[in-house]
matplotlib code that plots the C-alpha trace (Angstrom):
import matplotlib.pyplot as plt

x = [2.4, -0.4, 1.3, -0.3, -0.2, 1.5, 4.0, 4.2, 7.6, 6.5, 3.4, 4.1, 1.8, 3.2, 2.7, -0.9, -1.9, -0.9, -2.4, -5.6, -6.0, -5.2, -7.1, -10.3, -9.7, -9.6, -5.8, -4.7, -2.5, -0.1, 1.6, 4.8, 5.9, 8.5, 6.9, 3.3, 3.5, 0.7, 3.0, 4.1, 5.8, 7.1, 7.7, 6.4, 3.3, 2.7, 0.7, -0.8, -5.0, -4.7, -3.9, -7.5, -8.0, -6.6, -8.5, -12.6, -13.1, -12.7, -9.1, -10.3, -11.1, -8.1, -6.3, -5.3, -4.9, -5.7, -3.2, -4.2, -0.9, 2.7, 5.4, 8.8, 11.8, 15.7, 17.1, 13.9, 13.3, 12.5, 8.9, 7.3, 3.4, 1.9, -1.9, -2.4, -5.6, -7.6, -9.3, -5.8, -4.4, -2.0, -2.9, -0.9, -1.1, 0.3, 1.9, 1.0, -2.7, -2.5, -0.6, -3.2, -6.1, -4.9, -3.9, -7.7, -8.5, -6.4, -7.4, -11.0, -10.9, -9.4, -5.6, -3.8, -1.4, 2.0, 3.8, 6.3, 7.7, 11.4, 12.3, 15.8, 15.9, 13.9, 14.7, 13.2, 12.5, 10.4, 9.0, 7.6, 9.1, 10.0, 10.4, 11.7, 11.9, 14.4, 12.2, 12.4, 9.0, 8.7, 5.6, 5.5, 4.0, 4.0, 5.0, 6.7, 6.4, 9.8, 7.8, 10.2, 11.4, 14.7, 16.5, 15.4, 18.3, 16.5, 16.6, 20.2, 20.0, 18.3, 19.9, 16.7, 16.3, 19.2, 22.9, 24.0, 21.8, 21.7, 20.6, 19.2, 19.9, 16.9, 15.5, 11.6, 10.6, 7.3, 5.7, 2.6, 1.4, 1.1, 2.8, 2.6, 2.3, -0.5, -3.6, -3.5, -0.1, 3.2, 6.7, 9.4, 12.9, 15.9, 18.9, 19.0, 20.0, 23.0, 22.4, 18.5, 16.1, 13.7, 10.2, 6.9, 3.8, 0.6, -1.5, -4.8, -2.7, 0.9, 3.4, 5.9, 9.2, 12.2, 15.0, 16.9, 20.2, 20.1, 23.6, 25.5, 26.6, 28.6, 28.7, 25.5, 23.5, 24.0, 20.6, 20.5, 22.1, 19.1, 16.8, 17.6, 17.7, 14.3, 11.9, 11.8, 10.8, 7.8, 7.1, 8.5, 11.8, 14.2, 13.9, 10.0, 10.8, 10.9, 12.5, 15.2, 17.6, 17.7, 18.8, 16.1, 16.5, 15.6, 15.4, 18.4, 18.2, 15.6, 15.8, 14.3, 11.9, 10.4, 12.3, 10.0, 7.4, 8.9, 8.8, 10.3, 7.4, 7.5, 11.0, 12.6, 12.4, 14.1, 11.0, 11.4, 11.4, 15.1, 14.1, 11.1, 11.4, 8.3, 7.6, 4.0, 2.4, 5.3, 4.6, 1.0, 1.0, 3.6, 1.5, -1.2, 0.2, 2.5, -1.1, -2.5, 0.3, 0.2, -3.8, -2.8, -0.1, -1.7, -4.7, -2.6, -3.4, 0.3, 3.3, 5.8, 5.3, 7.8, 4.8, 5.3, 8.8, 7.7, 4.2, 6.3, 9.2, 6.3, 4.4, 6.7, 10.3, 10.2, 9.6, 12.1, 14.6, 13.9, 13.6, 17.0, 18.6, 16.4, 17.7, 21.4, 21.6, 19.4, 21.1, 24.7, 23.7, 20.9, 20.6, 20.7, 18.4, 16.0, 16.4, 16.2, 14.1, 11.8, 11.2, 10.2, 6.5, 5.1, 7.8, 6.0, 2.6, 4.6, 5.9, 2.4, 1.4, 3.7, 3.1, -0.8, -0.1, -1.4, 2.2, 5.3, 9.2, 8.9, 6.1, 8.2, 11.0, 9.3, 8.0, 11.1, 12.8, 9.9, 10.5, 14.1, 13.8, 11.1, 13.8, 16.6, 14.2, 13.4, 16.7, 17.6, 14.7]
y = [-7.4, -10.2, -13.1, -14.2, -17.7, -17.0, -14.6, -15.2, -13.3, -12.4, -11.8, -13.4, -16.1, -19.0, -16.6, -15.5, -18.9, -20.0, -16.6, -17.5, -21.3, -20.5, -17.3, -19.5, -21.5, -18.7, -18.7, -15.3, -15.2, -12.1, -11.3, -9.1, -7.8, -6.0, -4.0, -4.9, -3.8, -3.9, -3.0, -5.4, -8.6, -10.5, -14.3, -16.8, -17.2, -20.8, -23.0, -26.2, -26.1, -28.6, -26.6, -24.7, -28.2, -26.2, -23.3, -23.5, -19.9, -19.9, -18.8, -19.0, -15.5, -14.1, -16.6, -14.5, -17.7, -21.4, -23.0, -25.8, -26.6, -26.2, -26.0, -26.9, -25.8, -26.5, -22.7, -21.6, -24.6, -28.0, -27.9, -30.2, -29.4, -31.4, -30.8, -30.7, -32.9, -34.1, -32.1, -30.5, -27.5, -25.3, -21.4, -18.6, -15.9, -12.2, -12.7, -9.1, -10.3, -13.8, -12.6, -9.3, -11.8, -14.3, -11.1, -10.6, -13.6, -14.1, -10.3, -11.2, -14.3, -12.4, -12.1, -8.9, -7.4, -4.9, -3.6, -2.0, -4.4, -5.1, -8.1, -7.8, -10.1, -13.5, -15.3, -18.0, -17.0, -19.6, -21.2, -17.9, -16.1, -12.2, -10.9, -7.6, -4.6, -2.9, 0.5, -1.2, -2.9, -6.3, -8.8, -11.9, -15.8, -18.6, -20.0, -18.2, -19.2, -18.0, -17.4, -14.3, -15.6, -17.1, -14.3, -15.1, -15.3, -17.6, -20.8, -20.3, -18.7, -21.6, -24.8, -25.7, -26.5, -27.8, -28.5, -27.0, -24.1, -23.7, -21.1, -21.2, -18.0, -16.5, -13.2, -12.5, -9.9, -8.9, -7.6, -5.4, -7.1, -10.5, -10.7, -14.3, -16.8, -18.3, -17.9, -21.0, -21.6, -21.9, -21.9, -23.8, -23.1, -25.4, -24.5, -21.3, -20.8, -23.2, -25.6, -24.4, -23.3, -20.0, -19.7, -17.2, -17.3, -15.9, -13.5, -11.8, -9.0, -9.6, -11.9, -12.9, -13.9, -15.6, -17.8, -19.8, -21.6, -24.9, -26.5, -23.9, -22.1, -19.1, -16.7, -14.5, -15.5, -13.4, -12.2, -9.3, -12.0, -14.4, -12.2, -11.0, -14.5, -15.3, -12.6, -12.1, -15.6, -14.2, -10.9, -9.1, -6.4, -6.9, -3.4, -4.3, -6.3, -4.6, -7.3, -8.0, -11.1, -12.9, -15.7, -18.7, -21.4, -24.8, -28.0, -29.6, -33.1, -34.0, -31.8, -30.5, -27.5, -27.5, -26.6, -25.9, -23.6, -22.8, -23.7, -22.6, -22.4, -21.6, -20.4, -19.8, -23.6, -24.0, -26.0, -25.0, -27.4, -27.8, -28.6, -26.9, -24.1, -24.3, -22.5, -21.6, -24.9, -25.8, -22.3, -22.8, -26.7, -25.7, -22.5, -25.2, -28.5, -26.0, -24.1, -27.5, -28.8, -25.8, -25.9, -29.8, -28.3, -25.2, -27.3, -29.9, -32.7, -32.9, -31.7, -31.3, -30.3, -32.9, -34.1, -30.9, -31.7, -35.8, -34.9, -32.1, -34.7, -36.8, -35.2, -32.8, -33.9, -37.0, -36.3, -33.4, -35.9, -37.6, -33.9, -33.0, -36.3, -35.5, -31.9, -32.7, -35.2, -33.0, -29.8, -31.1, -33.1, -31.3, -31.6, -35.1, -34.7, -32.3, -35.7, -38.8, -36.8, -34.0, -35.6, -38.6, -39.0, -40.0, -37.1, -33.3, -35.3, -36.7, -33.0, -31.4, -34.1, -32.8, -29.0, -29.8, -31.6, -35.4, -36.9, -36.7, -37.0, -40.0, -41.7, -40.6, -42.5, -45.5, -46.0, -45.8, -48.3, -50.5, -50.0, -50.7, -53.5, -55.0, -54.6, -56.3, -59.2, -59.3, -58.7, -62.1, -64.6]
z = [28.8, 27.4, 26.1, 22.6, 21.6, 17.9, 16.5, 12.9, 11.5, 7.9, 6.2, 2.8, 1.7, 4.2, 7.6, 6.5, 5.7, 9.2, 10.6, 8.9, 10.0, 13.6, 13.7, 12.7, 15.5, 18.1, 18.8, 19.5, 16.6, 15.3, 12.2, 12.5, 8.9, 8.5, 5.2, 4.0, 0.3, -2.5, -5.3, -7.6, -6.0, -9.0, -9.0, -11.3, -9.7, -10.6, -8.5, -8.2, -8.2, -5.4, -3.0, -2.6, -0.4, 2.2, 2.1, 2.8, 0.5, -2.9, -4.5, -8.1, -8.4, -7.6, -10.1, -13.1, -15.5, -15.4, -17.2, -19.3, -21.9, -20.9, -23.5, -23.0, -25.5, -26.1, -27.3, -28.9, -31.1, -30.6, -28.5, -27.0, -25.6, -22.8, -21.7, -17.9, -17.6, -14.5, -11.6, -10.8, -13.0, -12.7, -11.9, -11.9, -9.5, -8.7, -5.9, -4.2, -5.0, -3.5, -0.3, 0.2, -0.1, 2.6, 4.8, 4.6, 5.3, 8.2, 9.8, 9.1, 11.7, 14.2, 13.5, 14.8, 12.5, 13.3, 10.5, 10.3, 12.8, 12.1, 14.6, 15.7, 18.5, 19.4, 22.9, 25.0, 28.6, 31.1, 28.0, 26.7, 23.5, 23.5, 20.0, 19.6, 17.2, 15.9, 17.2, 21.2, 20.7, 22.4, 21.9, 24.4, 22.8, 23.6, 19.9, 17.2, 13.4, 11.1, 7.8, 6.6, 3.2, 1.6, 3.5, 7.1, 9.6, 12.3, 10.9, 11.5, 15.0, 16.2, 14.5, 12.1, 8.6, 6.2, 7.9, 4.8, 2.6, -0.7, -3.3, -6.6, -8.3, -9.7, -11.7, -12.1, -13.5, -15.6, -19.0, -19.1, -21.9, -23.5, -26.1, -28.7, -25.7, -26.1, -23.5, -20.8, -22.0, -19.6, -20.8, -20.0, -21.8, -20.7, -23.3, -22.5, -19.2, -17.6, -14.8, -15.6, -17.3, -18.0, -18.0, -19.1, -17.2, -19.1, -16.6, -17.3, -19.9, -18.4, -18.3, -15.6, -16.5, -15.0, -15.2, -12.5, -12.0, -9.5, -9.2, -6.5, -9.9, -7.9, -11.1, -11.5, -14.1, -17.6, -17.4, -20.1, -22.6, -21.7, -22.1, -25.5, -26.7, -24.4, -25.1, -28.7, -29.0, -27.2, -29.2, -26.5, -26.4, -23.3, -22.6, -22.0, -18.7, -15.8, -12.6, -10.0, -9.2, -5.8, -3.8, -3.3, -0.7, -2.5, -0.6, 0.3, 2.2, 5.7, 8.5, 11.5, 11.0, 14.4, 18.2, 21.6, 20.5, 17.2, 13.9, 9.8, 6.9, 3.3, 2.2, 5.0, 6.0, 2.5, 1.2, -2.9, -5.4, -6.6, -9.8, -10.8, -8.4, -7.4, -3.8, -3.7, -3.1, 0.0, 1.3, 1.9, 2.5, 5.4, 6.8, 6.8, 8.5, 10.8, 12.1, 12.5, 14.5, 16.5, 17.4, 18.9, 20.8, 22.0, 22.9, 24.9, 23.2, 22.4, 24.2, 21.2, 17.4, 16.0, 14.0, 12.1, 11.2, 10.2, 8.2, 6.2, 5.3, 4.2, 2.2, 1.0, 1.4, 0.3, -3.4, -3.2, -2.5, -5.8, -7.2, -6.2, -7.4, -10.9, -10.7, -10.1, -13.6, -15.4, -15.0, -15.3, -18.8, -19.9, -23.6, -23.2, -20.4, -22.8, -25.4, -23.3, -20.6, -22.3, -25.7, -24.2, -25.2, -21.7, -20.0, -20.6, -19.2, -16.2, -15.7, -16.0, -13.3, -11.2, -11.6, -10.7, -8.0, -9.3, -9.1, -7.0, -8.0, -5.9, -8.0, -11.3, -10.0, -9.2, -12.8, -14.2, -11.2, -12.4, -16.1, -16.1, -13.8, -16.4, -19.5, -17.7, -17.1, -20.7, -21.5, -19.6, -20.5]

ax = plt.figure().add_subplot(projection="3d")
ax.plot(x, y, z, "-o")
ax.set_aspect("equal")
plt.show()
């Protein structure tokens, strides 16, 4: 049996973008997928511009809508619109779209693909990996990469990610047409939905639309009575939406997403934003710092990929940790938050900054540090 040097486990926008960096670089790379699918794959869609950075083709015209305005609203009423400026705006992307392209991608430099390829089984023998099928199939690497979603079993299996997981709940679904939100318009509605918020993301003559819940909220969310509320807002009928609920991992504290020869990207290594929900961008930051951690390790220039773990924690984790604390006051108190947080003038531009990438939870929390350590000096002279 040849022995590859990668087996990515899922085929989703994280696995392909690894597949696709190490495939460039001549690694004999494979992606296992347990059902490649190019029917509708409905999430928001949202991503920062930034990350083209990682890629050296051009994602632009596969982007369905550059968002330019984001409006935010407390049950309907009370809105607030922020313009995204700079060199960094937020797109929004069908997600069957996005993942097919980066499949190409990746099988165009060289990546072998399997699917159907159910993996039922992944064990360390003499430093090599044997992955096997639930059809009897076994493939032999010498790395594996868990990229198979929020539902993944292995982080588990092998003691990585979060000591403790947690789930937002979530429901996505989409419109075939566009209704009354505006063109280069996202929405964000946070009175709605408890413990979070709902959203609707223009695409080229659709809309995706979703809601989540953040705060370990153990009752489904009343979706239908959301909706009904939600969409006519819009110009749309609830019966219009066509969608599905699911579990999300959202980050939930530092922790190690590498082993020996094996490491978590995208959702199964629990990387979504806890309070903006956002899971594209960590998805394809981690196929691409995991692929480039790899490449040193494959190449010997280093004999463990810890660095993996320590460059994802800080460029990544470190302003989810703020984004958690943000999420956890937010969500319990939110109309105050919507008031004192929101309707803030300098907030909606602060939360635009973060959606295209230009600012951090951690650089938010600074500023404020910095502005209430200012009034308590004026306070005392």
């Amino acid at each position: 049996m040849t022995i590859i040097d990668v087996a990515i486990i899922g085929g989703g926008a994280s696995g392909t973008t690894a597949a696709f960096h190490l495939a460039s670089k001549n690694k004999n790379v494979c992606i296992l997928e347990k059902n490649i699918s190019t029917t509708g794959r409905v999430c928001s869609g949202g991503m920062s511009a930034a990350v083209q950075n990682m890629f050296p083709f051009e994602l632009l015209p596969i982007i369905d809508e550059v968002i330019t305005n984001v409006e935010f609203s407390w049950c309907n009423a009370d809105k607030v619109v922020a313009e995204l400026s700079g060199s960094s705006p937020f797109w929004i992307v069908k997600r069957e779209i996005l993942d097919s392209f980066l499949l190409d991608q990746a099988l165009n430099s060289g990546c072998n693909l399997l699917s159907p390829f159910n993996v039922v089984d992944i064990k360390k023998k003499s430093k090599i990996w044997q992955i096997t099928a639930l059809d009897g199939r076994q493939l032999e690497a010498k790395a594996v990469v868990i990229a198979d979603g929020s539902q993944s079993p292995w982080p588990k299996s092998f003691n990585l990610g979060p000591n403790q997981q947690k789930f937002a709940s979530t429901f996505s679904g989409r419109i075939k047409r566009k209704g009354n939100l505006r063109s280069e318009t996202a929405r964000f509605e946070f009175g709605l939905v408890k413990n979070g918020f709902a959203w609707a993301f223009p695409l080229n003559n659709e809309v995706n639309v979703g809601m989540g819940t953040f705060l370990d909220n153990k009752n489904s969310i009343p979706v239908n009575e959301i909706l009904q509320s939600f969409l006519p807002d819009l110009g749309f009928a609830p019966s219009e939406i066509i969608g599905s609920e699911k579990k999300l991992r959202v980050w939930n504290g530092h922790c190690k997403l590498n082993g020996e020869g094996i490491l978590l990207i995208g959702d199964a290594a629990s990387l979504c934003d806890p309070f903006l929900a956002e899971g594209l961008r960590p998805a394809l930051i981690s196929g691409f710092e995991a692929a480039k951690s790899l490449i040193y390790w494959l190449d010997g220039e280093v004999n463990c990929l810890d660095e993996y773990t320590k460059t994802m924690q800080r460029n990544w984790g470190n302003s989810m940790a703020w984004g958690k604390r943000i999420s956890q006051v937010f969500y319990r108190f939110p109309k105050v938050g919507y008031q004192l947080g929101v309707k803030r003038p300098t907030a909606p531009k602060r939360i635009a900054q973060i959606l295209s990438g230009e600012m951090s939870y951690e650089d938010i929390a600074k500023r404020v540090i910095k502005r209430l350590l200012f009034q308590n000096q004026s306070s005392k002279s």
